[in-house]
TORRODREN-304183 format. One record per residue (C-alpha): x, y, z; residue in one letter; residue number from 1. Coordinates in pm, whole numbers, plus 50000, padded with zeros to 5 digits. Example, Ala and Ser with C-alpha at 12.3 -4.5 7.8 and 13.67 -1.06 7.14 Angstrom:
BEGIN
PT_x_y_z_aa_i
PT_51230_49550_50780_A_1
PT_51367_49894_50714_S_2
END
This chain:
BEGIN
PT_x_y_z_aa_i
PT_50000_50000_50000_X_1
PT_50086_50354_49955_X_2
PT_50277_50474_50283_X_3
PT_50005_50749_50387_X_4
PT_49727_50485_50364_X_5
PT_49879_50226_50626_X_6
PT_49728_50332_50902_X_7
PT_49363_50305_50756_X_8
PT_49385_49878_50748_X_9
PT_49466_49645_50972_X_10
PT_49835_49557_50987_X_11
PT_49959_49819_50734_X_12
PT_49849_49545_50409_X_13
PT_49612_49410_50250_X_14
PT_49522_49098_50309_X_15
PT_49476_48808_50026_X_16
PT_49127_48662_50055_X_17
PT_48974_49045_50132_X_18
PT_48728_49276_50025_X_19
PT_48738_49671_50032_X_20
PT_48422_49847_49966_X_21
PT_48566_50231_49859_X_22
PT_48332_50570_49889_X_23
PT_48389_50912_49740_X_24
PT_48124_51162_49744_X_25
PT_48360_51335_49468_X_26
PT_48305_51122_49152_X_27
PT_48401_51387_48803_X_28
PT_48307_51093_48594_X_29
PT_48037_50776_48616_X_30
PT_48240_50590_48475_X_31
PT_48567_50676_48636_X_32
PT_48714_50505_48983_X_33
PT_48737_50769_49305_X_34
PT_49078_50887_49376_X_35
PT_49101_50644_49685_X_36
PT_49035_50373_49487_X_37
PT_49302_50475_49284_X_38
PT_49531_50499_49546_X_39
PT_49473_50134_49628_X_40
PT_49553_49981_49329_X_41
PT_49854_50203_49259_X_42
PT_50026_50117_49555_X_43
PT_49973_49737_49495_X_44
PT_50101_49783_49146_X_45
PT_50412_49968_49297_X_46
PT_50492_49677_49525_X_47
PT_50504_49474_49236_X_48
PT_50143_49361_49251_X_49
PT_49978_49248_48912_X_50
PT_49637_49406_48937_X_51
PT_49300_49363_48728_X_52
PT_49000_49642_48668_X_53
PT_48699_49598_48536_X_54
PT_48385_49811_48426_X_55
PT_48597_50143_48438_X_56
PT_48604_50266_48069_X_57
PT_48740_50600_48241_X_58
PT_48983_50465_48495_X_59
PT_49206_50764_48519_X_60
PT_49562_50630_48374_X_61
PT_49738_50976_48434_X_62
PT_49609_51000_48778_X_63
PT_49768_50642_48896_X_64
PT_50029_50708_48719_X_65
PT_50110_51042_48919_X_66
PT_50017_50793_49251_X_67
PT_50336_50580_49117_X_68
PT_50131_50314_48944_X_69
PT_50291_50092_48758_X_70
PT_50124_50049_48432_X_71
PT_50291_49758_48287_X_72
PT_50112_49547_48616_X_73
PT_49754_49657_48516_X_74
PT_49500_49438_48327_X_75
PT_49183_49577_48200_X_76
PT_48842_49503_48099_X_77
PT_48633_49787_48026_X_78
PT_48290_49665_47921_X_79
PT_48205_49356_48093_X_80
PT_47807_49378_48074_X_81
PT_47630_49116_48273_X_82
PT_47915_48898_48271_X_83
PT_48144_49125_48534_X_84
PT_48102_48872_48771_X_85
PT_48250_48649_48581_X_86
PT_48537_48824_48479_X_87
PT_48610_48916_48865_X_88
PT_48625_48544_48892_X_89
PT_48867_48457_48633_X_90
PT_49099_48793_48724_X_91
PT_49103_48667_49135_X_92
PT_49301_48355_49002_X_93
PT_49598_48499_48813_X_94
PT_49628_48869_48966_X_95
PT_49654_49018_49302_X_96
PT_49435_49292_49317_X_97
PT_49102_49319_49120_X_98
PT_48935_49689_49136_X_99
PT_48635_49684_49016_X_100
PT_48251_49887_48963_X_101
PT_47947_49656_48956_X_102
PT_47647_49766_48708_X_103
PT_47430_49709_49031_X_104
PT_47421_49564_49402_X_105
PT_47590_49190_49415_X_106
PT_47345_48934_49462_X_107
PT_47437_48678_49715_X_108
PT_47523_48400_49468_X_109
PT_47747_48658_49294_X_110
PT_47923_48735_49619_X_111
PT_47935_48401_49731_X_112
PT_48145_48306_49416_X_113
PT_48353_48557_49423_X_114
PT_48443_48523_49751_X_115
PT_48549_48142_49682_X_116
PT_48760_48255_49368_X_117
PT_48927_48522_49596_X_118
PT_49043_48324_49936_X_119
PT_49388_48164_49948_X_120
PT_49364_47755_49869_X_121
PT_49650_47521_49791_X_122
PT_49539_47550_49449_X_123
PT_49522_47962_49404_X_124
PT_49703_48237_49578_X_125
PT_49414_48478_49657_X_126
PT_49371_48802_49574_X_127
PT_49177_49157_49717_X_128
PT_48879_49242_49578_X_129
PT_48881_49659_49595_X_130
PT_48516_49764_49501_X_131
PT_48442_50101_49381_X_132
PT_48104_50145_49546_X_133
PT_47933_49912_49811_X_134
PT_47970_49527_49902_X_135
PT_47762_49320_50109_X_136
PT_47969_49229_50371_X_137
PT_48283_49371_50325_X_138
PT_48568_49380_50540_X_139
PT_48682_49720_50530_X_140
PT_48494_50003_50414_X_141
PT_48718_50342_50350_X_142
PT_48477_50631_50311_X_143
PT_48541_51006_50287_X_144
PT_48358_51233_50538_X_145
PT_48533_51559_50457_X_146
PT_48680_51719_50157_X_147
PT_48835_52049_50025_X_148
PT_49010_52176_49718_X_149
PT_49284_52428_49730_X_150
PT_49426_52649_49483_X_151
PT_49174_52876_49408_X_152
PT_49138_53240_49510_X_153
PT_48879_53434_49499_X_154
PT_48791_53369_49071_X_155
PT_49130_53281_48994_X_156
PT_49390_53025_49007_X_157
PT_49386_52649_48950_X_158
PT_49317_52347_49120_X_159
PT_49662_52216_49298_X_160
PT_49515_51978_49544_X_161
PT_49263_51796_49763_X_162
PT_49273_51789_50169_X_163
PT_49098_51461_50217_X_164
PT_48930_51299_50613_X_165
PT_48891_50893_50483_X_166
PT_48731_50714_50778_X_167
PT_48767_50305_50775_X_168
PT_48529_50028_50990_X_169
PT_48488_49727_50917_X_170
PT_48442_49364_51100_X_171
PT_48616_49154_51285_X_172
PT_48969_49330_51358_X_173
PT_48887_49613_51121_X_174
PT_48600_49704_51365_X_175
PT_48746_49988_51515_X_176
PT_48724_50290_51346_X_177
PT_49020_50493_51207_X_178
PT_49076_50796_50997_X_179
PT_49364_50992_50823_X_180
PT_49418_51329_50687_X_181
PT_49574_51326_50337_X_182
PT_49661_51543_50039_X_183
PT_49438_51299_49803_X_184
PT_49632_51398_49540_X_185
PT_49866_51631_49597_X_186
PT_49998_51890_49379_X_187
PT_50218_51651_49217_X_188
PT_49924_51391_49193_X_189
PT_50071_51210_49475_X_190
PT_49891_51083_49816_X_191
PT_50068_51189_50105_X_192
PT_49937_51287_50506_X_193
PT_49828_51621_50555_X_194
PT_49951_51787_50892_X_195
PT_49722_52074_50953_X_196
PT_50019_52279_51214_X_197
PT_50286_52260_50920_X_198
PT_50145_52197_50613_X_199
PT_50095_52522_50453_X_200
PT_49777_52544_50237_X_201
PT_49848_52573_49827_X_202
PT_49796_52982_49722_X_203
PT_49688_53091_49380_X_204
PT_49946_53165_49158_X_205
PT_49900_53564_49211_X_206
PT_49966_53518_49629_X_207
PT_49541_53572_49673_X_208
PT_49352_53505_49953_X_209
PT_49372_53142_50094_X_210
PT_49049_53008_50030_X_211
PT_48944_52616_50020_X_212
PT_48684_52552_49784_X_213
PT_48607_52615_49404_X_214
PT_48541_52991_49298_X_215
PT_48462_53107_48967_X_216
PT_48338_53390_48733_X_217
PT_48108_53379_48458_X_218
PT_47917_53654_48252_X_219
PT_47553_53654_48225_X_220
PT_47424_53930_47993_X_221
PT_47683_54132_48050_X_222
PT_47660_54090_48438_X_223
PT_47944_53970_48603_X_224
PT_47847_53690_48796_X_225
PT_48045_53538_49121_X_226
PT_48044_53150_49183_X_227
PT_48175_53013_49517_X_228
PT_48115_52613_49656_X_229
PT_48297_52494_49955_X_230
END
């Protein structure tokens, strides 16, 4: 795992056999993976993890890649359709990781198969299951409970990065609940802790006022008008 997301699971790893259920209430694309679940596979990959996704057309390459992804460890399936289950199944036996978005809620069959494909045997060497959404009975769930982009003044300026809260609860010795404050991503598209007594907010390239949030300007007839969402 990435180092700034240790202290959210058990043990600092994730375990073979496993299932992460991911939340973002930030999602730029319907098609596209949150940035935590991004951070999850990246990190495997980076260990040397091979790593399957499927049912993410829009998976974000760029962004995984500025987590330190490697790319070469990723195998993809876009379009599944109905049969996503199926491909989960034949991706737990011969990668590491699987990250993937179901069309809909599991049924218990489906999660009951899955599961089987997934735990370590003396014929298969297990893998994680990291799902972008919910899972009936997962072991972990990561969630975010507080966000807040920074780089923006007051109508100018860029995005430069996210200050993320990720809470994680789960069963059994994930029970108790934990949380971290991140840069999720950083300036540099990296995931790192955020300190709030030294780490200095990101300021708008012309030194403006430090302001978290998204501000804008548009014209309407004329009119200037002023946009402004925390």
């Amino acid at each position: 795992m990435l180092a700034a997301l240790r202290t959210l699971v058990p043990g600092g790893a994730l375990r073979r056999g496993g299932v992460l259920a991911v939340g973002d209430r930030v999602r730029p694309c319907g098609d596209a993976p949150s940035y935590l679940a991004l951070a999850l596979a990246a990190g495997a990959s980076a260990g040397g993890a091979w790593c399957g996704v499927v049912g993410l057309p829009a998976f974000g390459i760029a962004a995984a890649s500025g987590m330190g992804a490697d790319l070469g460890r990723f195998l993809m399936l876009d379009e599944p359709g109905e049969r996503w289950a199926e491909a989960v199944g034949v991706l737990a036996g011969a990668v590491d990781l699987v990250l993937v978005r179901p069309p809909r809620r599991p049924g218990g069959e489906q999660v009951r198969r899955i599961g089987a494909r997934l735990r370590r045997t003396a014929r298969q060497r297990g893998a994680v299951l990291v799902v972008a959404g919910d899972w009936p009975g997962a072991d972990l769930r990561l969630r975010l409970t507080e966000t807040a982009w920074s780089g923006l003044g007051d109508g100018t300026g860029h995005l430069a990065g996210r200050r993320v809260t990720i809470a994680a609860d789960g069963r059994g010795a994930a029970g108790r609940e934990r949380t971290a404050l991140l840069w999720l991503p950083a300036a540099d598209g990296a995931v790192r802790e955020w300190v709030a007594e030294t780490d200095a907010p990101m300021l708008p390239a012309d030194g403006g006022d430090q302001r978290f949030g998204v501000s804008a300007q548009i014209r309407d007839g004329g009119e200037v008008v002023q946009l402004w969402s925390a």
